[in-house]
N, C-alpha and C positions, 0 to 999 in steps of 0.2 A: 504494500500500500504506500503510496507516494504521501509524502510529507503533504502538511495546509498552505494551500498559498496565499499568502498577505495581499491584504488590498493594496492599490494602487499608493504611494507615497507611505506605504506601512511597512514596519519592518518585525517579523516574528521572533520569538525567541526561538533557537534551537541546540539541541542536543547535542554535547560536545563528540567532537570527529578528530581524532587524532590525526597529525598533520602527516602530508605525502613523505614518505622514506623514515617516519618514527618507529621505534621498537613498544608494544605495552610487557610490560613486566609484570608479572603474578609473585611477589616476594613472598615465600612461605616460611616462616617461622619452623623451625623441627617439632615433630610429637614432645608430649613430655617426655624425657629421658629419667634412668634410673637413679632411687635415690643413692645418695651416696652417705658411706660409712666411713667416719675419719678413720677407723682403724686400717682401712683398705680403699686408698684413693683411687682412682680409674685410671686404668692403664695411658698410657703417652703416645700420642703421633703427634712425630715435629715437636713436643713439646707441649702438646694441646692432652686437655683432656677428654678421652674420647667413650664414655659410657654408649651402651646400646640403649634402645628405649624401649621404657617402662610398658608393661601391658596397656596401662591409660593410653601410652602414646601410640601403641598398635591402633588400638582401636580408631586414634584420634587421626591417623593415615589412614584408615579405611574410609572415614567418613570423607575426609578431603577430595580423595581417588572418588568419592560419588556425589560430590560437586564441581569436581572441575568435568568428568569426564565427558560429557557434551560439549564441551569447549573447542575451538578448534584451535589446538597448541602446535606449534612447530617443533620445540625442543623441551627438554628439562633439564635443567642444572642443580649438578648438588655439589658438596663442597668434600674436602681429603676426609672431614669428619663421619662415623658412620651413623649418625643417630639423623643424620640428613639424607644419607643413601637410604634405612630404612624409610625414613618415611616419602619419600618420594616411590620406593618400590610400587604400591597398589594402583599408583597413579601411571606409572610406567609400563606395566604391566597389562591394564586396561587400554591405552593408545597404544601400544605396539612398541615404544618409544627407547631406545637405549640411553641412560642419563649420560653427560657428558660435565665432565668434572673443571672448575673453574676453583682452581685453588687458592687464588684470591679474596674469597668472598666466605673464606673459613672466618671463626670466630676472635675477637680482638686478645689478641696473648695475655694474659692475667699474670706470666712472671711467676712468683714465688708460692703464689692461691690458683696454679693449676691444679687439675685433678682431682675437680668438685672443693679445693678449700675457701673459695670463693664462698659458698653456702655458708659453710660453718660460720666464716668472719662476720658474713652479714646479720647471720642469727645474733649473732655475739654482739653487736653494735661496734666491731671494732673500729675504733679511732681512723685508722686508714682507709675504712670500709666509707665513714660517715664522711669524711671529708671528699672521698672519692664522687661520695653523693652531693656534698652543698657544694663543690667545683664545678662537677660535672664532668669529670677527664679519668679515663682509667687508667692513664699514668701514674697516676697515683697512687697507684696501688703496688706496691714492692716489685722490681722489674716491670712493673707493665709496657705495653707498646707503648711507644708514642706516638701521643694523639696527630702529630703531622703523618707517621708512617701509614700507622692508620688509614687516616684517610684517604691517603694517596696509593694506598694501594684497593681500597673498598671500589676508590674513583674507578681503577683502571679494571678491574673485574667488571663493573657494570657497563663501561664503555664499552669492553671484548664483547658481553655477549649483544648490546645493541649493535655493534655492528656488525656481527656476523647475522641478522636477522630483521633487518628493515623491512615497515610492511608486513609486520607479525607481530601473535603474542608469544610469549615464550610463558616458562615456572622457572624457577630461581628459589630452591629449597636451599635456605641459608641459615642463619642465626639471631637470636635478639639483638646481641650489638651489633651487625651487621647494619640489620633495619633499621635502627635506631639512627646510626653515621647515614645512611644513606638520605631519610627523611628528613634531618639535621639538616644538612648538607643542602638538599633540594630548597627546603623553606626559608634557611637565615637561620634555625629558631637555635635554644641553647643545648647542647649538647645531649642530654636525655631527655629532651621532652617526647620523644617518640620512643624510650627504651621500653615502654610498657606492654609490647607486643607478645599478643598468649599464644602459649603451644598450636601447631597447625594453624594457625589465623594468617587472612590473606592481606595482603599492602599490592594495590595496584599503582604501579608508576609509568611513566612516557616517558619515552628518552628520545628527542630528538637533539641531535648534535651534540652541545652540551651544555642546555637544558631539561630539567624534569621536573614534569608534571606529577602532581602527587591528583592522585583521583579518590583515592580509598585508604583507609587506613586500619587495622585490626577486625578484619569482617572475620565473623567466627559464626557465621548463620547455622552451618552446615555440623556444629558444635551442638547445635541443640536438640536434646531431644524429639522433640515434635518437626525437625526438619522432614521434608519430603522430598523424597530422591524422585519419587513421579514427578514432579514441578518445581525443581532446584530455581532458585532467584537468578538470574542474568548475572555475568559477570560487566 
């Protein structure tokens, strides 16, 4: 059905259209992962810590995989981490899709609170932890990245995959601080104001060149109960 057409010297409002050669991005947050036990930190890749995820977060990748899967996606990207490879699986699996890995776009390094002690500190209210929070920078945190490295490598993950994929959406199963730098970064705003993204919740972004449009931020529809996979909401 063709759009209203405005009267003569009127001009309609209309629904945004992403611009010719822009990339949309599906940012998906990982399932919940497992908890973790100070006596037994979570194994290391690269240094990161890398738990499997938690049965919640099983679950919470099936539901994803049955709201994207009508989607018409080109790719999926997940990161070195596997609690991002799980949960991208169902959805991979349903499109036919093999994920392709953008190393980049892993988790921001935490330094000396890898391997879930990151939890702990924060239960703890520790001093490093609180300040980490009224700054807003996870440098802060005993070895962490820094917040320029950071950035500038978040920057160039997301570049790679808009342009290997102009004129499409993709998925980009990432991380909390991921999304968080990335929406940061798009808006101006302060450093965590977008860190509050929940398990499997989706962040729809535009990239053309190098601007990004933020469309969506923490949609978790498909998280609730009473969703319906017969009539999943539009992306």
């Amino acid at each position: 059905m063709s759009e209203p057409q405005s009267e003569p010297n009127t001009y309609r409002q209309h629904r945004y259209t992403p611009p010719p050669g822009a990339t949309e991005i599906l940012l998906v947050r990982h399932g919940e992962s497992q908890p973790v036990d100070p006596e037994r930190p979570f194994d290391l890749v690269d240094g990161h810590g890398d738990p499997p995820l938690d049965p919640v977060g099983v679950d919470q990748a099936e539901r994803l995989a049955e709201r994207l899967a009508g989607e018409d996606i080109a790719a999926i990207y997940v990161t070195t981490l596997r609690r991002t490879v799980e949960t991208a699986a169902p959805l991979a699996k349903r499109l036919g899709i093999v994920p392709s890995v953008e190393p980049e776009l892993r988790e921001v390094y935490l330094g000396e609170w890898e391997g879930g002690l990151l939890r702990v500190k924060a239960a703890e209210h520790d001093p490093a932890f609180v300040r980490a929070v009224e700054e807003q920078r996870w440098d802060l945190i005993p070895g962490g990245e820094p917040a320029d490295a950071f950035r500038d490598r978040v920057s160039l993950g997301i570049s790679r995959v808009a342009i290997a994929h102009p004129d499409q959406l993709v998925v980009v199963v990432t991380h909390g601080g991921v999304i968080g730098e990335v929406l940061a970064n798009a808006t101006g705003a302060r450093g965590f104001a977008f860190i509050g993204a929940d398990n499997a919740s989706i962040s729809h972004i535009v990239v053309e060149d190098d601007r990004i449009t933020v469309r969506r931020f923490n949609d978790t529809t498909h998280l609730d109960p009473h969703f319906s996979v017969a009539a999943p909401p539009p992306i």
